[in-house]
C-alpha positions as CSV (number, residue, x, y, z in Angstrom):
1,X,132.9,-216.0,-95.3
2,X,130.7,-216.7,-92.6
3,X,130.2,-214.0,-89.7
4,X,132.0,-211.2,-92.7
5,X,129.4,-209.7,-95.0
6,X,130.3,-211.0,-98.6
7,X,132.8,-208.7,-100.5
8,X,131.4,-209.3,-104.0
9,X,127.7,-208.6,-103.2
10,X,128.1,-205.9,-99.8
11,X,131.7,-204.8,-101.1
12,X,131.2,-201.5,-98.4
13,X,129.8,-203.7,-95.7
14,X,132.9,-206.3,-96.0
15,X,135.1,-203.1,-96.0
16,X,133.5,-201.8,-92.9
17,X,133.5,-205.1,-91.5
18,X,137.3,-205.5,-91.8
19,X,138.3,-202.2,-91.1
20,X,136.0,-202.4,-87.6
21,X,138.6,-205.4,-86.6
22,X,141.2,-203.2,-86.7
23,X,139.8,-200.4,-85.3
24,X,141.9,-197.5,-83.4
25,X,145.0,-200.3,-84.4
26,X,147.8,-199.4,-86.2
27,X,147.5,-201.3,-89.1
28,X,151.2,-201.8,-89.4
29,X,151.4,-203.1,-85.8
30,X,148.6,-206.1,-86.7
31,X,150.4,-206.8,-89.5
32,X,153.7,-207.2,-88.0
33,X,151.8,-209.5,-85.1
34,X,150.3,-212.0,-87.7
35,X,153.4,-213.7,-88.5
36,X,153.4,-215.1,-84.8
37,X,149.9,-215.8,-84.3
38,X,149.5,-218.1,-87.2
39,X,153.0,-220.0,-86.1
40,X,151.7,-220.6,-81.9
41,X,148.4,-221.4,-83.5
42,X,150.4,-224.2,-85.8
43,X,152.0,-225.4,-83.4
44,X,149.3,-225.6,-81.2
45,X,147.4,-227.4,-83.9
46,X,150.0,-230.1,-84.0
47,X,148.3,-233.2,-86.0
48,X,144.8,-231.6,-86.1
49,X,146.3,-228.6,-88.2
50,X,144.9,-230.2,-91.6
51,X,141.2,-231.3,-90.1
52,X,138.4,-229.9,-91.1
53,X,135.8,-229.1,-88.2
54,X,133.3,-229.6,-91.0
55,X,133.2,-230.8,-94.3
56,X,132.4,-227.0,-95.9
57,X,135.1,-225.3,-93.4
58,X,138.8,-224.9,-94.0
59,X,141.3,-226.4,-91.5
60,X,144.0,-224.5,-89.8
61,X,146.2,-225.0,-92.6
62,X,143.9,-224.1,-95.1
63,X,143.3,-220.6,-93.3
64,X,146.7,-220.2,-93.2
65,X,146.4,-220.9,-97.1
66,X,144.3,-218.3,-97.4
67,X,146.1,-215.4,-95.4
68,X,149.3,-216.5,-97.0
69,X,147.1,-215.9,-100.6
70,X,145.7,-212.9,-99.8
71,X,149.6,-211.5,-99.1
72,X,150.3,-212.7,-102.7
73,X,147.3,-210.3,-104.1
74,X,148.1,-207.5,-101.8
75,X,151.6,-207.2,-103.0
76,X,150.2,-206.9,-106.1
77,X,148.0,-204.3,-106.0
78,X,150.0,-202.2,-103.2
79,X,152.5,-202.1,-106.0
80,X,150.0,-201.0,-108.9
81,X,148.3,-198.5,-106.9
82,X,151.8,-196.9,-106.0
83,X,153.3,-196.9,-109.0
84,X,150.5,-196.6,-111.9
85,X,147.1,-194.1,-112.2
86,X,144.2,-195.5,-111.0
87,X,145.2,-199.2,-112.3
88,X,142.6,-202.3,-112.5
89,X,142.9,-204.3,-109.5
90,X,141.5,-208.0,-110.4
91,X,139.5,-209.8,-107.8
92,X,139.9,-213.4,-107.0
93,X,137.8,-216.2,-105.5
94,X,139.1,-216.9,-102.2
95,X,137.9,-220.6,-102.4
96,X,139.3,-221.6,-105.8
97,X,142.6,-220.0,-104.9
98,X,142.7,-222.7,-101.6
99,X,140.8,-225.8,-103.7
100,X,143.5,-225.6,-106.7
101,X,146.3,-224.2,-105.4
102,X,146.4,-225.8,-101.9
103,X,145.1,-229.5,-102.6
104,X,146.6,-231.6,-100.8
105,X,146.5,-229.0,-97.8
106,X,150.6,-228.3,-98.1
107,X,153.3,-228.3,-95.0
108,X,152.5,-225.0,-92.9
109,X,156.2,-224.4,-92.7
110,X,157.0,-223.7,-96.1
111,X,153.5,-221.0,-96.5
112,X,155.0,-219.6,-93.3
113,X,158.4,-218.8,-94.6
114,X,157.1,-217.2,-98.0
115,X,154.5,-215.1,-95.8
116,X,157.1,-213.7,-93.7
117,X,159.2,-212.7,-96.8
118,X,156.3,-211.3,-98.3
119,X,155.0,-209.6,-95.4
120,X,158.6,-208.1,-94.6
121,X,158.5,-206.4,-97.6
122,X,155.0,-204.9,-97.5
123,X,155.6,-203.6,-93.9
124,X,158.4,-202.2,-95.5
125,X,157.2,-200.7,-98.0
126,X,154.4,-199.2,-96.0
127,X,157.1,-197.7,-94.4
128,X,159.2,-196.2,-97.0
129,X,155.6,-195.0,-98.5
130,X,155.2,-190.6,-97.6
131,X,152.2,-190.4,-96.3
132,X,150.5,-188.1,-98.9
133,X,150.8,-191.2,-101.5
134,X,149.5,-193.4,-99.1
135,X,145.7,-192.0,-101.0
136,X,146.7,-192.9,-104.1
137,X,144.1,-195.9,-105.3
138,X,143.2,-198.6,-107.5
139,X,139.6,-199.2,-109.2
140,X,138.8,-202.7,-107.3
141,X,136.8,-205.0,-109.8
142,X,134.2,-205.8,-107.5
143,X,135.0,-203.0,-105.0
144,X,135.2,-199.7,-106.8
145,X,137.9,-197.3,-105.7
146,X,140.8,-198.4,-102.8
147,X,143.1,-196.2,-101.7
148,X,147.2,-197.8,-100.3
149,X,145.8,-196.8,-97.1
150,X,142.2,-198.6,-97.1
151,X,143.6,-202.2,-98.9
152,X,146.7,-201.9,-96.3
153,X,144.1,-201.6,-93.5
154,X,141.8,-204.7,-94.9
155,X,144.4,-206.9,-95.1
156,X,145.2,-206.2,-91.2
157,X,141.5,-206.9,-90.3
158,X,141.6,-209.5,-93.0
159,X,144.6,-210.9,-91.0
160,X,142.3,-211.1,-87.6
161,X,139.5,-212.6,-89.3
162,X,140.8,-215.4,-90.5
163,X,143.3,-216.3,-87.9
164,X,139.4,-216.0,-85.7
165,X,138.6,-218.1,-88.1
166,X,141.6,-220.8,-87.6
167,X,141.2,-220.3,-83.9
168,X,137.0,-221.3,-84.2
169,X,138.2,-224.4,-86.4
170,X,141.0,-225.6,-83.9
171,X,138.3,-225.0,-81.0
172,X,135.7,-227.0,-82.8
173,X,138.0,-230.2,-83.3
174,X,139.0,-229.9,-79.5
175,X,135.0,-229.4,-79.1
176,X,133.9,-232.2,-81.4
């Protein structure tokens, strides 16, 4: 990711990195935000929402892709840490996962409606979570130890990154 330090090579930096976005933020209340953003910034988009500002960069859509994937791992392993010891939590290659599962880029509306479901739920069950178990963790493959608290803080700085990222992209067509 450009501008993030990579999470496979400088797994604490990218940590750092994504919990500095958030910063004195509640977590919770960035997560409940993104939802919104990424439909203005759709809409805003209108027909340049699936161009590329460059060849090697992802479109609107195809960050959208991305934060709507990333909601499909995090349910994952929010649920593993909470209810298992110390489970494996697998990594993934953010690029794959939006080449092969995204190709053609898809209708917005449709990756919209499944990340609001899915991000309903997690805020939910964020909120149903005491907070004593909220330091239970998961051994990350490429990470090392997370805790419900830390991934549930990435994935808010996560959010803002990427919908930076969107916002860069949609500037750079309007640019260019």
């Amino acid at each position: 990711m450009p501008g993030s330090p990579d999470p496979v090579s400088e797994p604490r930096a990218y940590q750092e990195h994504l919990v500095s976005l958030v910063g004195a933020d509640d977590p919770a209340a960035v997560q409940a935000g993104t939802l919104d953003l990424l439909s203005a910034l759709i809409i805003e988009a209108g027909a340049d929402v699936r161009m590329r500002p460059e060849p090697a960069e992802w479109s609107v859509v195809e960050c959208v892709a991305h934060i709507l994937d990333a909601e499909v791992v995090a349910s994952g392993r929010y649920r593993w840490i909470l209810a298992h010891d110390e489970p494996e939590l697998p990594g993934y290659d953010q690029d794959l996962w939006v080449d092969r599962l995204h190709r053609p880029p898809e209708d917005p509306e449709p990756m919209l409606e499944l990340f609001a479901a899915l991000r309903r739920a997690n805020l939910d069950l964020w909120r149903r979570t005491p907070e004593e178990l909220r330091d239970r963790f998961g051994l990350h493959r490429e990470r090392g130890p997370e805790s419900y608290r830390l991934t549930f803080t990435l994935i808010a700085g996560h959010d803002r990154f990427h919908l930076a990222q969107a916002r860069r992209a949609l500037e750079a067509l309007r640019r260019g």
